[in-house]
C-alpha positions in Angstrom: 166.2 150.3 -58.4 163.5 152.4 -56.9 161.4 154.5 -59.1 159.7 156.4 -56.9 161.4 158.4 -54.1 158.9 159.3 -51.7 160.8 159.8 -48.3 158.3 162.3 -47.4 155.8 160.0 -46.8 158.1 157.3 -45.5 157.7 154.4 -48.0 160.2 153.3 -51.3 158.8 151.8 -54.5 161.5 149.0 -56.2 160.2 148.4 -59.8 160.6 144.4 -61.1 161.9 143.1 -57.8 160.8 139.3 -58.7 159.8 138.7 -62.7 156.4 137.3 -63.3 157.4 133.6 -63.5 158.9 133.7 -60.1 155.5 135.5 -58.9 153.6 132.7 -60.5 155.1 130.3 -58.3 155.2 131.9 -55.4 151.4 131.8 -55.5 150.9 128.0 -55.6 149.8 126.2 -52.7 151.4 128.4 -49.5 148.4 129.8 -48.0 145.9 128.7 -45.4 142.6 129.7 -45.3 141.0 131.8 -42.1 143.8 134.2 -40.8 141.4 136.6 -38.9 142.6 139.0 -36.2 140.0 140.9 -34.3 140.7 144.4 -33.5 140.1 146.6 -30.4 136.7 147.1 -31.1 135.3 143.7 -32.3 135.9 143.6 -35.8 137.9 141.6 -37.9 141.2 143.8 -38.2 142.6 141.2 -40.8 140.9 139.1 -43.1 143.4 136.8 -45.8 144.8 133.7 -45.8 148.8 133.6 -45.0 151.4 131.4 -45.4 154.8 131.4 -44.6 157.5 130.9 -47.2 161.4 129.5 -46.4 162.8 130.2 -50.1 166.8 130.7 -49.7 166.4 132.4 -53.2 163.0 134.7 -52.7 165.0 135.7 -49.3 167.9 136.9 -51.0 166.8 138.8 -53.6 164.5 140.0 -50.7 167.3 141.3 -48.3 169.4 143.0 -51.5 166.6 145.0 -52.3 166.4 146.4 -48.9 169.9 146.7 -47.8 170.0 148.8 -51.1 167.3 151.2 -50.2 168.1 150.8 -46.3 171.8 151.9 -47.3 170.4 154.7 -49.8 168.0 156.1 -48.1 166.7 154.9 -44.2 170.0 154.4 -42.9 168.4 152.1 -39.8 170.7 149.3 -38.4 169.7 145.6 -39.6 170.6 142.5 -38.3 168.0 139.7 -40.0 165.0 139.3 -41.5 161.9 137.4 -40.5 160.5 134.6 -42.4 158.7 135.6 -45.1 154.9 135.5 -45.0 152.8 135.1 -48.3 149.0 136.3 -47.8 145.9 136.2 -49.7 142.9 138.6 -50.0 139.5 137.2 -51.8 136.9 139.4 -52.4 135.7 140.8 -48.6 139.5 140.2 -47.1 141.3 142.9 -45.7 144.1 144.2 -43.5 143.1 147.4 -41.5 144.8 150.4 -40.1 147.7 148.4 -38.2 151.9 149.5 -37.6 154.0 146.3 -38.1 155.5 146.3 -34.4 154.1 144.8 -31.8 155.4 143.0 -28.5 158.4 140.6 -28.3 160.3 139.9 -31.2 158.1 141.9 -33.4 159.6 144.9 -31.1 162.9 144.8 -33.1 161.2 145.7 -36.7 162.7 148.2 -38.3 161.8 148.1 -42.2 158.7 146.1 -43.5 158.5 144.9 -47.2 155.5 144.1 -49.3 155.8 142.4 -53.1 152.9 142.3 -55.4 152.6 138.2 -57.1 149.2 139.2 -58.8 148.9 141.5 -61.5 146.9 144.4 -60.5 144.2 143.7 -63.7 143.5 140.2 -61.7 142.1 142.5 -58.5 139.9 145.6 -57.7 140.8 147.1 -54.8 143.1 146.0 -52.4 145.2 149.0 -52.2 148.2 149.5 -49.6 147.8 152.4 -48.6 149.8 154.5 -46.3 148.8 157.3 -43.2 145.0 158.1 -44.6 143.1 156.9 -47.2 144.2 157.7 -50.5 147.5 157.4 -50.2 148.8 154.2 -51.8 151.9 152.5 -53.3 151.4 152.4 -56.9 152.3 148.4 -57.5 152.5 146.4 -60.6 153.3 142.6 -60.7 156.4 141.8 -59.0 157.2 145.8 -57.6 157.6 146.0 -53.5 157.5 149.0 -51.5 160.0 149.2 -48.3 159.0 151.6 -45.7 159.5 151.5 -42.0 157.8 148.8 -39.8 156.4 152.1 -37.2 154.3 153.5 -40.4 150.7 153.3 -40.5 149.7 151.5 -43.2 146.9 148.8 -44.7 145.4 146.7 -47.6 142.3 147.9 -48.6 139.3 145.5 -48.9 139.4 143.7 -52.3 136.0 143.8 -53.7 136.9 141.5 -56.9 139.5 138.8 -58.0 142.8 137.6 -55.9 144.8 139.4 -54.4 148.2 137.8 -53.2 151.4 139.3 -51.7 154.6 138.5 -49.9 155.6 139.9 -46.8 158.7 140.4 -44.6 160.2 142.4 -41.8 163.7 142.8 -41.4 164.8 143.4 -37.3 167.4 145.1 -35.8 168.4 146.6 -32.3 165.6 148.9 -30.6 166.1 152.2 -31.8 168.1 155.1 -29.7 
């Protein structure tokens, strides 16, 4: 299931995890326009539209894919997953330097997961990229990465095309 194995930098490629028909339709019609979320210093920190997606089958497929790697290789405790959350990047939009924790019930992420729906020949840039710049998850259409929710991470500004992704965090007790 995962191609690449890079634990040293804290995130898990899974080649294929949803086919390209099931990415196709994931892309229609879920999104609303103007997500923006200013950052300590002014500036837009995100820039996309989102949506949120309740798909019993998408979830699934979703949550075997991470138990698998989870069980493989993180080994963290995992009670449920959050909805899942499909965004959109036009040319401009962007997610900045961010961690996927944050106060109340984002407190209890534990692993994050991110699956491409476009194909990357439909984008330029828009890279998620982990720790510095540079450093990205090598994603084709339908591949997710896993990684822990408490790694630095962020998408890249697209400069052309559509970029669109889906999203999830799956929780779990505080760690010890």
């Amino acid at each position: 299931m995962s191609e690449r194995n890079d634990l040293v930098a804290g995130w898990l490629v899974a080649r294929g995890v949803l086919d390209a028909e099931q990415c196709r339709a994931l892309q229609g019609g879920r999104t609303a326009p103007g997500a923006i979320v200013a950052s300590a210093d002014g500036g837009a920190a995100r820039r996309s539209s989102v949506g949120w997606l309740d798909d019993v089958a998408v979830s699934a497929r979703l949550s075997e894919v991470v138990e698998a790697l989870n069980s493989a290789h993180f080994h963290f405790e995992l009670e449920e997953h959050e909805i899942l959350q499909v965004a959109s990047y036009a040319p401009g939009d962007t997610y900045g330097w961010h961690i996927d924790l944050g106060p109340g019930a984002a407190s209890r992420r534990k692993l994050s997961i991110s699956v491409l729906l476009s194909d990357p020949s439909d984008f330029d840039g828009g890279e998620l990229e982990f720790g510095v710049e540079g450093c990205t998850a090598d994603l084709g259409l339908g591949d997710a990465v896993v990684f822990p929710s408490y790694l630095r991470h962020r998408v890249a500004p697209v400069t052309a095309g559509l970029r669109r992704s889906v999203v999830g965090w799956f929780t779990g007790p505080p760690f010890r």
